[in-house]
TORKOL-4160 file (C-alpha; in steps of 0.2 Angstrom, whole numbers, padded with zeros to 4 digits, m for minus):
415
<pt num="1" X="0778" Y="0404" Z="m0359"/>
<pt num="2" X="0770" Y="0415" Z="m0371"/>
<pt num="3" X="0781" Y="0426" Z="m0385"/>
<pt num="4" X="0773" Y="0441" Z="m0375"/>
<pt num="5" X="0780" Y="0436" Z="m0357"/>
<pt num="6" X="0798" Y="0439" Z="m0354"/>
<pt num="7" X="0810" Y="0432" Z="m0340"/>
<pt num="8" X="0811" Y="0442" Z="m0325"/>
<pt num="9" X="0829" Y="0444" Z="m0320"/>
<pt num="10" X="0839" Y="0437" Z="m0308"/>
<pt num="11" X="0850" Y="0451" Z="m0301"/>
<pt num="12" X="0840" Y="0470" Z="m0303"/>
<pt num="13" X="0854" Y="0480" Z="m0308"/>
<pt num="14" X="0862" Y="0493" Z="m0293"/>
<pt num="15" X="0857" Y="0509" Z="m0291"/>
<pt num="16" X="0861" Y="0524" Z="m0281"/>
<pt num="17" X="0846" Y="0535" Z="m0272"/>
<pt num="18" X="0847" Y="0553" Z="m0270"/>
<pt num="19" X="0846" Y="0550" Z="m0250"/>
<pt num="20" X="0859" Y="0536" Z="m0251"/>
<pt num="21" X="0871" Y="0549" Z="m0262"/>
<pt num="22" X="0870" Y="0563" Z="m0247"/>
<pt num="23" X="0872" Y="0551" Z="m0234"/>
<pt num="24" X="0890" Y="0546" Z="m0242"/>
<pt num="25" X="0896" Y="0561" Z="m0245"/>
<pt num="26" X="0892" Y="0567" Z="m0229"/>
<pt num="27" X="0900" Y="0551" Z="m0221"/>
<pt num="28" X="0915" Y="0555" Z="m0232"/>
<pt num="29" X="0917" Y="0573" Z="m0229"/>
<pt num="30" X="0916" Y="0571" Z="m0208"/>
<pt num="31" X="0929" Y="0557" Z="m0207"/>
<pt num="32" X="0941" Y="0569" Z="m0209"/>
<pt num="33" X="0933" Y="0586" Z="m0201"/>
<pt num="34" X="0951" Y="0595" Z="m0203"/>
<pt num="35" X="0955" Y="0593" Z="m0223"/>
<pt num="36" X="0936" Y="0593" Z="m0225"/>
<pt num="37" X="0939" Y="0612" Z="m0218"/>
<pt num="38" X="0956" Y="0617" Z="m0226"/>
<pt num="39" X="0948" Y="0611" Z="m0244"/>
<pt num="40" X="0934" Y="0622" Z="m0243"/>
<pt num="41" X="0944" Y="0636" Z="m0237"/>
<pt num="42" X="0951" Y="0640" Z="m0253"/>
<pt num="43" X="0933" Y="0641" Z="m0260"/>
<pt num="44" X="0930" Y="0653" Z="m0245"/>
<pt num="45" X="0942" Y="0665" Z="m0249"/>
<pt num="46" X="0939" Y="0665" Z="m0266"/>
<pt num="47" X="0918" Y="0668" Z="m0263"/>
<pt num="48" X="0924" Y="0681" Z="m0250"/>
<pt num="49" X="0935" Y="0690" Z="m0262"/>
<pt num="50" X="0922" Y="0690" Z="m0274"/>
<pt num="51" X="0910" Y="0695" Z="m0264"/>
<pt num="52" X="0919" Y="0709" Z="m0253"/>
<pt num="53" X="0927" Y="0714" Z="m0269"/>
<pt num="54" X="0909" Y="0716" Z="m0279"/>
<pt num="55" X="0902" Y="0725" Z="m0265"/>
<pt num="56" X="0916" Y="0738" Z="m0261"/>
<pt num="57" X="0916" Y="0741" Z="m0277"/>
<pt num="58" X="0899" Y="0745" Z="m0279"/>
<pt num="59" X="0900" Y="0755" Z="m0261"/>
<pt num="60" X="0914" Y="0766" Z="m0268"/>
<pt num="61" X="0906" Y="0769" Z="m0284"/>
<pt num="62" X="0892" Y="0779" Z="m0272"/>
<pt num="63" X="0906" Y="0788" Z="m0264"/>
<pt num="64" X="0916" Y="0792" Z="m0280"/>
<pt num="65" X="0897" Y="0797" Z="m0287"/>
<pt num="66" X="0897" Y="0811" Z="m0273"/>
<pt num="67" X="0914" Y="0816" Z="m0274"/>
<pt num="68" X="0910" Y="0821" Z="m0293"/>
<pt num="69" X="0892" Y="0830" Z="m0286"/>
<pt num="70" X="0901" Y="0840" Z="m0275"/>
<pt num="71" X="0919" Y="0844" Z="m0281"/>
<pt num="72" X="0917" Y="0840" Z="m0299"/>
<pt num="73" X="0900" Y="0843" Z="m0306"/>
<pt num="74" X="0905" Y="0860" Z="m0296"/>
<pt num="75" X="0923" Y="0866" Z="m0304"/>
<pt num="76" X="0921" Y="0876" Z="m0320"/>
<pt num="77" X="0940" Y="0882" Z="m0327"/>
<pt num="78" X="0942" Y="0897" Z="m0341"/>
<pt num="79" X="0958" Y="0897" Z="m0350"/>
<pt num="80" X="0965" Y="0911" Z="m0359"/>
<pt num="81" X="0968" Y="0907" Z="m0378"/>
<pt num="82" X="0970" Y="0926" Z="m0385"/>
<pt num="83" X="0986" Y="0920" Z="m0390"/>
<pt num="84" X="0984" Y="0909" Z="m0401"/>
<pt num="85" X="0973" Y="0921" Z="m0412"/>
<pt num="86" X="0985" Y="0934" Z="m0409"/>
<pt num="87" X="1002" Y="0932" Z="m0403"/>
<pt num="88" X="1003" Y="0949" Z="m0396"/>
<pt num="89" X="0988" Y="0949" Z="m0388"/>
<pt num="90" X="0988" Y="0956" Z="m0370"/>
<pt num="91" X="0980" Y="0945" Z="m0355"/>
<pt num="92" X="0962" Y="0944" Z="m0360"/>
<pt num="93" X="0956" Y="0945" Z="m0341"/>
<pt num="94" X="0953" Y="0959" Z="m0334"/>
<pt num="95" X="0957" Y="0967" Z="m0320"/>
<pt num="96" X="0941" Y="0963" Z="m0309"/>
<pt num="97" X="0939" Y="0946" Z="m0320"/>
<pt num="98" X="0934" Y="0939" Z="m0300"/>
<pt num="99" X="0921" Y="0952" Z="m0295"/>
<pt num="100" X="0913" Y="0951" Z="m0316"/>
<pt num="101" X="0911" Y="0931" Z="m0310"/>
<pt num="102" X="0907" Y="0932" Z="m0294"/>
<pt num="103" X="0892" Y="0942" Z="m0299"/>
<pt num="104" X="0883" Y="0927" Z="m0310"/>
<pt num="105" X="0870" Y="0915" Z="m0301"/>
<pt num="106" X="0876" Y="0899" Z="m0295"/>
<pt num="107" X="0896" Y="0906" Z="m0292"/>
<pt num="108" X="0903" Y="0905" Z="m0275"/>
<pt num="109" X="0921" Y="0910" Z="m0277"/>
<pt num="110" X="0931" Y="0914" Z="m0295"/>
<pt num="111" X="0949" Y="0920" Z="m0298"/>
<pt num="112" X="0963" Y="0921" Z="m0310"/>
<pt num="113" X="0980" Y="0912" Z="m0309"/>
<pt num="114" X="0996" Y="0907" Z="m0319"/>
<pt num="115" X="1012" Y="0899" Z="m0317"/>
<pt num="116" X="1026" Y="0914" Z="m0317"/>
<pt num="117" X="1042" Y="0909" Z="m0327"/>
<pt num="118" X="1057" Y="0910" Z="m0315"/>
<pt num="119" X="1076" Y="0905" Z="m0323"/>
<pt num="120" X="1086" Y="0895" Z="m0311"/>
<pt num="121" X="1092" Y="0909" Z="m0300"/>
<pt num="122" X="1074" Y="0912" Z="m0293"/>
<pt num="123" X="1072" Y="0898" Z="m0284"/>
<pt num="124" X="1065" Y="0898" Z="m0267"/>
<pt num="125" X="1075" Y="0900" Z="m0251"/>
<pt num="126" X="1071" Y="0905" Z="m0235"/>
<pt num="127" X="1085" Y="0918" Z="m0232"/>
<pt num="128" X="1097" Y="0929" Z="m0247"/>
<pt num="129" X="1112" Y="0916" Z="m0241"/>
<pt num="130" X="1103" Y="0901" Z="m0244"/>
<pt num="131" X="1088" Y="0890" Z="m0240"/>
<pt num="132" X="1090" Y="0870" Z="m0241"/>
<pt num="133" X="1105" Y="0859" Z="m0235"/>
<pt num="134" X="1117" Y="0861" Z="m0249"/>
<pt num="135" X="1112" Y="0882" Z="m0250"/>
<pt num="136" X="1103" Y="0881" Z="m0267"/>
<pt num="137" X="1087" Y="0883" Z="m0262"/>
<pt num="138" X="1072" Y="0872" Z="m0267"/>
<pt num="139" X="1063" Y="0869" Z="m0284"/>
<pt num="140" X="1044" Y="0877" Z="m0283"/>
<pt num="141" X="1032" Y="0883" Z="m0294"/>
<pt num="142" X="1029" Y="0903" Z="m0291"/>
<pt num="143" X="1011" Y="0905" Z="m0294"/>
<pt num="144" X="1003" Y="0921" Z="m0295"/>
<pt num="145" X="0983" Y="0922" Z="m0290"/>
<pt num="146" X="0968" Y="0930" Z="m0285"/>
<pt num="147" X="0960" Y="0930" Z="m0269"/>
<pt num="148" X="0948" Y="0918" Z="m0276"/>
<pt num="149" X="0958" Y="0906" Z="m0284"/>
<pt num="150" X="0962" Y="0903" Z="m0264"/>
<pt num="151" X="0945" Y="0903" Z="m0257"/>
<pt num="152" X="0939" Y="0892" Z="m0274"/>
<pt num="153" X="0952" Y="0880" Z="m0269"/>
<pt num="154" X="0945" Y="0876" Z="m0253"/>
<pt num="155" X="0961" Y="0875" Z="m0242"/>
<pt num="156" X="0966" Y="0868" Z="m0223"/>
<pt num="157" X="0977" Y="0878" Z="m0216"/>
<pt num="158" X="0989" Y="0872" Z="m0203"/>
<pt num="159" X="0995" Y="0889" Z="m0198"/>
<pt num="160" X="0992" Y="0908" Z="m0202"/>
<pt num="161" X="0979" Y="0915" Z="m0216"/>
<pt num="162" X="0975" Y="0915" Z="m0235"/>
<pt num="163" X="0979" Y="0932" Z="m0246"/>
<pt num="164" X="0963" Y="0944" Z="m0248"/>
<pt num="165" X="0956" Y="0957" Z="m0257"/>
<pt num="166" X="0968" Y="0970" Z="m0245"/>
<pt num="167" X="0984" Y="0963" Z="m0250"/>
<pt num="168" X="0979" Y="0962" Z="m0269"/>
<pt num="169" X="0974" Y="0977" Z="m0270"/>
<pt num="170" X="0990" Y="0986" Z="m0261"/>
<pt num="171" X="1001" Y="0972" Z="m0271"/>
<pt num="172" X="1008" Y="0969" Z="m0254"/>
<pt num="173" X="1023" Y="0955" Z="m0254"/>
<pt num="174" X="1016" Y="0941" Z="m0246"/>
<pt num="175" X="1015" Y="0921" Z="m0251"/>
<pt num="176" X="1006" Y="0905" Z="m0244"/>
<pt num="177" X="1015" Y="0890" Z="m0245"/>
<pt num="178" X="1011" Y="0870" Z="m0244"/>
<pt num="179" X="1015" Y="0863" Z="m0227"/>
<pt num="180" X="1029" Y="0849" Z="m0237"/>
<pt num="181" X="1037" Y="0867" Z="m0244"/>
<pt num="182" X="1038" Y="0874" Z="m0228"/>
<pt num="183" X="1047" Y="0861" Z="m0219"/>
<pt num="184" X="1060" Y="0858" Z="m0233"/>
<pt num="185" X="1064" Y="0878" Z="m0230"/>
<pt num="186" X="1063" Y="0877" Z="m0211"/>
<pt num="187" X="1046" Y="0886" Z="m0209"/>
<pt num="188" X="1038" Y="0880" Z="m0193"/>
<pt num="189" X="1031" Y="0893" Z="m0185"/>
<pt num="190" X="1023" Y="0911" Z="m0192"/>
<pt num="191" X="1024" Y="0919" Z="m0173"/>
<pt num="192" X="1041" Y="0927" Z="m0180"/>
<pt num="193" X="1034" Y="0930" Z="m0197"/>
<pt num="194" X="1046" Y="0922" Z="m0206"/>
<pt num="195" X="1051" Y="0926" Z="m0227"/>
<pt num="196" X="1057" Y="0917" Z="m0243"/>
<pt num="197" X="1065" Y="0923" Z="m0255"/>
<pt num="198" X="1063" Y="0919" Z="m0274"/>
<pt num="199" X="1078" Y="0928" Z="m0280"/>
<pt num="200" X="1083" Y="0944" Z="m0270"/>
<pt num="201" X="1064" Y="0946" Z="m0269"/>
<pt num="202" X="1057" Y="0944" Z="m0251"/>
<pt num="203" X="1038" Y="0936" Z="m0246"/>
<pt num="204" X="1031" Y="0936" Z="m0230"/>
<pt num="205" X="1025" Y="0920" Z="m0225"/>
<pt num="206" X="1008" Y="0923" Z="m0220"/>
<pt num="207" X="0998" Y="0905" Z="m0222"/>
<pt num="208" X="1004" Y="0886" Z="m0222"/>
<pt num="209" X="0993" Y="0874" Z="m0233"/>
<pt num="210" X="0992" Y="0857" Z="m0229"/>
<pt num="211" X="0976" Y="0852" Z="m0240"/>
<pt num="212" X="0967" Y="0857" Z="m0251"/>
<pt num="213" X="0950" Y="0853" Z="m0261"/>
<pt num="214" X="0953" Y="0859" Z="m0276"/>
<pt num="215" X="0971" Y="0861" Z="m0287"/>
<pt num="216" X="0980" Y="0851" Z="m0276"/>
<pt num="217" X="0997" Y="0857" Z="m0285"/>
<pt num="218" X="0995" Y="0871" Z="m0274"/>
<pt num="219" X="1001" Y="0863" Z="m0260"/>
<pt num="220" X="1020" Y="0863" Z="m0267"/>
<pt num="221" X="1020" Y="0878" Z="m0274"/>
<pt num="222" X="1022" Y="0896" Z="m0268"/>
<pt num="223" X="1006" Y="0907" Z="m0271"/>
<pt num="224" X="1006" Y="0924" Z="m0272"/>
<pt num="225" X="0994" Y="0939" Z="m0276"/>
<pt num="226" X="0991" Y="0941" Z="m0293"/>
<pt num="227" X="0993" Y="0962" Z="m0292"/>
<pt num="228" X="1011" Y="0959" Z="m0288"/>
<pt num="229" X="1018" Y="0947" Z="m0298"/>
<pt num="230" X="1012" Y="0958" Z="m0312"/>
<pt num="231" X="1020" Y="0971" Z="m0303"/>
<pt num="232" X="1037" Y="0960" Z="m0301"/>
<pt num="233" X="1037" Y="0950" Z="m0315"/>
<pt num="234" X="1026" Y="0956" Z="m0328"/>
<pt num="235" X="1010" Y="0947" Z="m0338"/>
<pt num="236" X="1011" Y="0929" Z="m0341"/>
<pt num="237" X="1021" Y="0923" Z="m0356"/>
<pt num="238" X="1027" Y="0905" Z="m0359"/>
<pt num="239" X="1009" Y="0899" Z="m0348"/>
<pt num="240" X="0991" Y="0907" Z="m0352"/>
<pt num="241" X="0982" Y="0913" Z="m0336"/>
<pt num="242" X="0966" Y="0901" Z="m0331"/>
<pt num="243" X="0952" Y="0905" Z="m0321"/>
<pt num="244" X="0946" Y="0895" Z="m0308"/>
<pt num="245" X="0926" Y="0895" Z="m0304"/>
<pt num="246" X="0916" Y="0886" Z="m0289"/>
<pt num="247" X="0898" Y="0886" Z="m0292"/>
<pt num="248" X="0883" Y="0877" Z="m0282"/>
<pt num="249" X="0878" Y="0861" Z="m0288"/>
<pt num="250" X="0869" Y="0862" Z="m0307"/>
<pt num="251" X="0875" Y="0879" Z="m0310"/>
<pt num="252" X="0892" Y="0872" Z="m0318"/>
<pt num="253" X="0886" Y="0870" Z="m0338"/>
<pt num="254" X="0876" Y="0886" Z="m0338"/>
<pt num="255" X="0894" Y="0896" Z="m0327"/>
<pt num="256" X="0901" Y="0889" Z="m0342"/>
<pt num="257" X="0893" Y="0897" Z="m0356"/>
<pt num="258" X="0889" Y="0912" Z="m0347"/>
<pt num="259" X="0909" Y="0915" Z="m0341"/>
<pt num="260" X="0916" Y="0920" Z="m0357"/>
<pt num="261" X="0903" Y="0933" Z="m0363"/>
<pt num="262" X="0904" Y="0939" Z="m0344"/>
<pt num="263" X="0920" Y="0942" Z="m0347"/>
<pt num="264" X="0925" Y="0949" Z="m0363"/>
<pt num="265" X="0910" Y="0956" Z="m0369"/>
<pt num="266" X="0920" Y="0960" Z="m0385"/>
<pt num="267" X="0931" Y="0947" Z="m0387"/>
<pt num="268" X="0921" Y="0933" Z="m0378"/>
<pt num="269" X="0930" Y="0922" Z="m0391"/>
<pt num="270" X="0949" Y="0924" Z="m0383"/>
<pt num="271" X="0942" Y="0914" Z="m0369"/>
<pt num="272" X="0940" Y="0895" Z="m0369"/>
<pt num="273" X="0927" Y="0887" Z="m0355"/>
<pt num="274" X="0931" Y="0871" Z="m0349"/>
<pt num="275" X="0915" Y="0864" Z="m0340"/>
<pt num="276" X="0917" Y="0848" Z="m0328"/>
<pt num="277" X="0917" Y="0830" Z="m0337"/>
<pt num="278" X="0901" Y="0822" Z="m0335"/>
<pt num="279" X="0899" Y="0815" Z="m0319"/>
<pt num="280" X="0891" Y="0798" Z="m0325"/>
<pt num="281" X="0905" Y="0792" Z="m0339"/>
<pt num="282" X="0919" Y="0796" Z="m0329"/>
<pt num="283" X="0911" Y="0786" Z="m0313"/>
<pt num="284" X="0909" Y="0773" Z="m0324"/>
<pt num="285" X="0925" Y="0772" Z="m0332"/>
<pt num="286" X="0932" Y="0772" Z="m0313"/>
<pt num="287" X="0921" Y="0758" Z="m0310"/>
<pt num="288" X="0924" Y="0747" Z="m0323"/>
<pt num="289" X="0941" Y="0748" Z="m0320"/>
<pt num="290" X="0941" Y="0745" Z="m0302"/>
<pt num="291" X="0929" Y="0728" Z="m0304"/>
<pt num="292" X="0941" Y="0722" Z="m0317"/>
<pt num="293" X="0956" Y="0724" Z="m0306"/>
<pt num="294" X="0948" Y="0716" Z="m0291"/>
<pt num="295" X="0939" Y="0702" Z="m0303"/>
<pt num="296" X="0956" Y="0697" Z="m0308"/>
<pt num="297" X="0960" Y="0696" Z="m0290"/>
<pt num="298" X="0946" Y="0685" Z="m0285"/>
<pt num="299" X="0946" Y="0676" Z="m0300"/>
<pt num="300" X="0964" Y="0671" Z="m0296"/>
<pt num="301" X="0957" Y="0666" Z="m0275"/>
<pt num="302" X="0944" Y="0655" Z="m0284"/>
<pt num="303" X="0956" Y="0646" Z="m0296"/>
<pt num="304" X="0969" Y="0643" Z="m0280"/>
<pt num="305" X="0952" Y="0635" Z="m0271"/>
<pt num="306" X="0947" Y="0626" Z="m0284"/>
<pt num="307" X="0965" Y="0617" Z="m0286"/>
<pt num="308" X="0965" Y="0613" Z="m0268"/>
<pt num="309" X="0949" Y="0605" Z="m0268"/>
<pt num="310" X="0956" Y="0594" Z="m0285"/>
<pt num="311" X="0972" Y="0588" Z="m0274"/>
<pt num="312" X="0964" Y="0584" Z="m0258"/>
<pt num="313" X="0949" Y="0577" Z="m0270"/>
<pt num="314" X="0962" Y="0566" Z="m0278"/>
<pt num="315" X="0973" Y="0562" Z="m0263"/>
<pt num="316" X="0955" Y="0554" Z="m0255"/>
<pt num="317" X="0953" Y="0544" Z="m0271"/>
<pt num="318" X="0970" Y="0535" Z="m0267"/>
<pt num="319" X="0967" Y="0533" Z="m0252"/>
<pt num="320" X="0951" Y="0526" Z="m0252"/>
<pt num="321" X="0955" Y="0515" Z="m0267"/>
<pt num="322" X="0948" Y="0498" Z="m0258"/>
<pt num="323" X="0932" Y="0506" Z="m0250"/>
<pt num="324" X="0931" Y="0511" Z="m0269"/>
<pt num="325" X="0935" Y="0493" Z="m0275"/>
<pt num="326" X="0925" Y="0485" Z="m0261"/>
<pt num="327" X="0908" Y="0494" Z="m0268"/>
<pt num="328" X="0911" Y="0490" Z="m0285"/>
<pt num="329" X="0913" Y="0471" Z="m0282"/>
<pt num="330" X="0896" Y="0474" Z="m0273"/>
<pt num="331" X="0889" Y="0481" Z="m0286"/>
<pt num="332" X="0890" Y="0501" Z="m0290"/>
<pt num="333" X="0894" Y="0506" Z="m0304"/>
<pt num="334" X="0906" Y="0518" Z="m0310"/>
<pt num="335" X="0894" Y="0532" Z="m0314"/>
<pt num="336" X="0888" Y="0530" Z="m0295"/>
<pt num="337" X="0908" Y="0531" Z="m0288"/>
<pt num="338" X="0908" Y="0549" Z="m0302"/>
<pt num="339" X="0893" Y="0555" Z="m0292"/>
<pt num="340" X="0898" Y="0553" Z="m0276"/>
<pt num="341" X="0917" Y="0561" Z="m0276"/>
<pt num="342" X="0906" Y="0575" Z="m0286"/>
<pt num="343" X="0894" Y="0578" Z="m0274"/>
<pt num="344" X="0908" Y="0576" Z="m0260"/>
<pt num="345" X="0918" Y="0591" Z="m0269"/>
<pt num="346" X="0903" Y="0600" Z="m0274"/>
<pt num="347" X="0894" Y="0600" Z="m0255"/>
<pt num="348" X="0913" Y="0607" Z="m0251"/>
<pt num="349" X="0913" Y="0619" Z="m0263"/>
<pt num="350" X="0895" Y="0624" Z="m0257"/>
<pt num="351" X="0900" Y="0626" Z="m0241"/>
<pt num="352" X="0914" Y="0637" Z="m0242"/>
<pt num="353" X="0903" Y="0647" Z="m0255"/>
<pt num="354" X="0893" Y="0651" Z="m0240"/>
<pt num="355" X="0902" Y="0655" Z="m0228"/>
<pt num="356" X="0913" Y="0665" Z="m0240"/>
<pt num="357" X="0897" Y="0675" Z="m0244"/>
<pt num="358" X="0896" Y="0679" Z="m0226"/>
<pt num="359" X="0911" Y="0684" Z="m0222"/>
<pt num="360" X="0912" Y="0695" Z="m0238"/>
<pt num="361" X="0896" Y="0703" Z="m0234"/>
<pt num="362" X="0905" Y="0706" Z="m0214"/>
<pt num="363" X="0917" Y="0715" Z="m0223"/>
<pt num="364" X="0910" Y="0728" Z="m0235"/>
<pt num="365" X="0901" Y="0732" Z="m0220"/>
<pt num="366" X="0914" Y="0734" Z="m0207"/>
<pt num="367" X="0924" Y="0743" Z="m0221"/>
<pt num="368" X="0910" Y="0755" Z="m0226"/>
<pt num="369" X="0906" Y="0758" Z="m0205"/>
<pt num="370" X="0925" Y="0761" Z="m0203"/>
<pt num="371" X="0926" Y="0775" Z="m0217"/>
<pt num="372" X="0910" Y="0781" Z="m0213"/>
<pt num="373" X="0901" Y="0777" Z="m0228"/>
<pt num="374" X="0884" Y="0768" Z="m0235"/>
<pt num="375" X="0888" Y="0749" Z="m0239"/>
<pt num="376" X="0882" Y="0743" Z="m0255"/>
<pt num="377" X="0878" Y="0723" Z="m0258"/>
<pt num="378" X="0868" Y="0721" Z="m0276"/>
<pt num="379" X="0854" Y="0704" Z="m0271"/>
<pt num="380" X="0861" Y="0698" Z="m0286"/>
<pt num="381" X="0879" Y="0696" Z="m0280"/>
<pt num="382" X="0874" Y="0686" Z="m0262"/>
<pt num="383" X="0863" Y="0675" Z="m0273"/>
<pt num="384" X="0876" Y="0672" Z="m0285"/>
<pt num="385" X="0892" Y="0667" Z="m0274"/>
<pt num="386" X="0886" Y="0652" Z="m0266"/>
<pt num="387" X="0882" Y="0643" Z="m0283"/>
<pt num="388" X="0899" Y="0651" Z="m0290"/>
<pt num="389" X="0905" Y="0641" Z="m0273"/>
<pt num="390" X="0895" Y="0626" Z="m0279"/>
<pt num="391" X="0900" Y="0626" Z="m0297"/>
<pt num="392" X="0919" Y="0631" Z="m0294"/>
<pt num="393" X="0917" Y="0613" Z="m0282"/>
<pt num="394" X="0912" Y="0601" Z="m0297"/>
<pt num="395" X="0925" Y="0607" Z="m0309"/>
<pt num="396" X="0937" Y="0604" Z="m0297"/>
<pt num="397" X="0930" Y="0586" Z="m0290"/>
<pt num="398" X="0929" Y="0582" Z="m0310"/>
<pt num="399" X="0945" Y="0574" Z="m0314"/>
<pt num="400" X="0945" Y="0566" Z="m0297"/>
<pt num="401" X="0929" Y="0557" Z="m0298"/>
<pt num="402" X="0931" Y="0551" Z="m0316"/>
<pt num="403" X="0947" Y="0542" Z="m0311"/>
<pt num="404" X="0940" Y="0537" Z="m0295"/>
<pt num="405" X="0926" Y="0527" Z="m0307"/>
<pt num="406" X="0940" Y="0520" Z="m0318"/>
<pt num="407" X="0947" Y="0509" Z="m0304"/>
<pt num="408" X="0946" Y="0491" Z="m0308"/>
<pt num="409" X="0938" Y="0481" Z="m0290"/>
<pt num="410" X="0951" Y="0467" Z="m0292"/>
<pt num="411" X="0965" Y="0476" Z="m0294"/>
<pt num="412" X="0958" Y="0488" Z="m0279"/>
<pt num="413" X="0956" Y="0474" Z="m0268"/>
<pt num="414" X="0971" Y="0467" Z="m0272"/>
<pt num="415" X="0980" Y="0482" Z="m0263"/>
């Protein structure tokens, strides 16, 4: 034998093929079809969460997008800060502040309201003796307003008529109320024209509110013309009148630098535009905190998974402690026994990955069908659950596979 040549060897060491390794896991995941299935169900829900989650997130992100397009991006507010340059500064509108705003390109509807101060004997009752169950009569903000706030707010009514340009202009004693108002005074019906009374003073109930688009404090408060509260009650004083402005999409910044001068051509200064929040941040902000929320949520599904698949991972270790100890006295090696319970808890986690993927999908799209919407799944997010599914499976088939590879064949045998 030359120095060069070497002994070939007795006994080639063992080793474990790729085919071999999905053949065994396989085996070991369909001899018991049950567990196999109520393990990978936690990885199911968890995928599923994560997707449906990431999608209706993604879905009502377009629908909070158009909400701000049309209600948002469309409302323009003008407050009156005379006041606090002068304390004795009259109400800076004028008297046709509606008609002046209605006037500019891009407004639909524009009026002038304010909270009018009532002590506690005005509250609201829907007879002089009394109104509510113990005869006090019911808290509710008296609000006075022009036509147009009304019409700007875009109300349902569930009975009767909004205020117009008529009653402002004769002052005339009339209110529209919110539809929870109403039945807490007993209003049900406006066929007998029924009145409230805030004080001694008496309103016809002409119009019942049950939604409204914009200024939703409407619907528990009392509304009445603007021309007679200040007739009743005088100018505002503790609260500054505002202006309410609906324009046409993209007219809402230019309303809003043009409202002021429109206004008080002299004194555009005591009078403050608010123009609507940009529609892109604020969508944003809303998103980001809705996916953090539901991240958490189907963070929390994949950590539950993941723990089932470690117990019924380690319960299949103890159990199967001699077919464990019978390969190793045939020859595997502890590294092949790791890679098998791996790929046994991985091809689990896998699985439930995808189905979970399917039935998250399913969901966003029955979800957005049901309300009527456009579903919205990002590529990204169906491409990535399954390997979340797969990766969440060898984290938790880890601890299981490496003590599955420490058992000694003699002492497994022995059992």
């Amino acid at each position: 034998m030359s120095a060069t040549e070497r002994p070939e060897r007795a006994v080639e060491p063992s080793s474990f093929s790729v085919r071999d390794l999905l053949a065994e896991s396989l085996a070991g995941l369909l001899q018991r079809p049950a567990r196999s299935a109520l393990t990978a169900l936690g990885t199911v829900l968890g995928v599923g969460t994560f997707v449906a989650i990431l999608g209706l997130t993604a879905t009502t992100s377009s629908q909070i997008d158009a909400r701000f397009s049309v209600l948002t991006a469309t409302e323009v507010t003008v407050e009156d800060v005379a006041r606090e340059q002068d304390p004795y500064a009259p109400m800076a509108f004028p008297r046709n502040a509606d008609q002046r705003i209605e006037k500019l390109a891009g407004v639909e509807h524009a009026g002038v309201f304010w909270s009018v101060r009532t002590g506690p004997d005005m509250r609201v009752r829907a007879s002089l003796g009394g109104g509510s169950a113990d005869g006090t009569g019911e808290d509710a903000t008296l609000v006075a307003a022009s036509p147009g706030v009304l019409r700007a707010a875009v109300p349902h009514l569930s009975q009767g008529r909004i205020f117009d340009g008529y009653h402002e202009k004769h002052a005339d004693d009339v209110a529209v109320i919110g539809s929870g108002l109403a039945g807490r005074l007993g209003v049900t019906t406006l066929e007998t024209h029924p009145a409230i009374f805030i004080g001694e003073q008496p309103f016809t109930v002409i119009g019942i509110i049950d939604d409204v688009r914009r200024k939703a404090d409407l619907l528990s408060s009392v509304v009445i013309p603007r021309s007679t509260a200040l007739g009743l009650y005088g100018e505002p004083q503790d609260t500054p009148a505002k202006m309410l402005i609906s324009t046409r999409i993209g007219a809402a910044q230019q309303i809003a630098t043009e409202a002021p001068t429109a206004l008080r051509p002299d004194h555009p200064g005591y009078l403050k535009s608010v123009p609507p929040p940009d529609p892109k941040t604020l969508r944003t902000h809303v998103t980001d905190d809705l996916s953090q929320l539901f991240l958490l949520l189907a963070s929390i599904c994949l950590v539950i998974g993941a723990v089932g698949i470690a117990n019924t991972t380690l319960v299949a270790v103890l159990e199967r402690t001699a077919e464990i100890g019978l390969r190793r006295a045939l020859g595997a090696r502890g590294r092949h026994i790791t890679v098998q319970f791996l790929a046994e808890s991985a091809a689990l986690g896998a699985l439930g990955g995808l189905i979970g993927t399917s039935l998250g999908t399913v969901t966003v799209v029955a979800v957005a069908v049901a309300r009527d919407w456009t579903p919205v799944v990002h590529p990204s997010t169906v491409a990535a659950a399954p390997v979340i599914g797969l990766v969440t499976g060898l984290v938790a088939g880890l601890y299981p596979a490496l003590r599955a590879s420490r058992i000694q064949p003699a002492e497994a045998l022995r059992r």
